[in-house]
C-alpha positions, -999 to 999 in steps of 0.1 A, spaced: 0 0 0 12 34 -6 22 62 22 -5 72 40 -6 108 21 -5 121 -16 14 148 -13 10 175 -51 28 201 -62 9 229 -71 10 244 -106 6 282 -100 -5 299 -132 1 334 -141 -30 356 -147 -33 395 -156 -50 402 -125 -25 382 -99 -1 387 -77 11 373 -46 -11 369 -20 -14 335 -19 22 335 2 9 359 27 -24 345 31 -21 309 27 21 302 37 30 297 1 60 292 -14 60 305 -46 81 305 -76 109 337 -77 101 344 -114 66 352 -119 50 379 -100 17 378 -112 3 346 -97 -34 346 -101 -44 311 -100 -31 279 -79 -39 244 -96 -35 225 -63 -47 189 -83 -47 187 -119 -54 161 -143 -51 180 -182 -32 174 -207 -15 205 -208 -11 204 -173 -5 179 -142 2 177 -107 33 157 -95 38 135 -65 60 153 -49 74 130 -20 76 86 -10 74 60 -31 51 78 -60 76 111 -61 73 123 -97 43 104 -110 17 123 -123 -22 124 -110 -28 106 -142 -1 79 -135 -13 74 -107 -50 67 -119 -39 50 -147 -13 29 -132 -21 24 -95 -56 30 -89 -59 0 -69 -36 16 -46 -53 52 -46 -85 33 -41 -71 18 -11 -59 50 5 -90 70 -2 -106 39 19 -82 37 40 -86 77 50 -127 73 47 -130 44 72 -103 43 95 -94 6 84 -71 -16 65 -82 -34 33 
């Protein structure tokens, strides 16, 4: 079974009407080189765009990796998470 957490990276998009807020309002750490951050894609499955594992045994796969290759697992740890209990 996998860790007991998915842990993303976020993909922080830059928008004409952002900034930085998110670090002072939420703890952010945001990327040095864009200053106009307007939007923060905490889980993303696109195909332009996808969130990364970003620690354990999954570090590096992509959300759709992960639901392509090891939903079983992801299954389990949603159930795990819901129920309290061991499958």
């Amino acid at each position: 079974m996998m860790n007991n957490v998915i842990r993303l990276e976020p993909l922080y998009k830059k928008r004409v009407w952002g900034g930085r807020k998110l670090q002072t309002l939420f703890n952010r750490q945001l990327p040095n080189d864009v200053d106009l951050i307007g939007e923060s894609w905490d889980i993303v499955d696109r195909e332009e765009a996808q969130s990364l594992v970003i620690d354990g045994e999954m570090e590096d796969k992509s959300l759709n990796e992960l639901w392509t290759n090891h939903k079983e697992s992801v299954l389990e740890l949603i159930f795990h998470r819901l129920t309290g209990s061991l499958c």
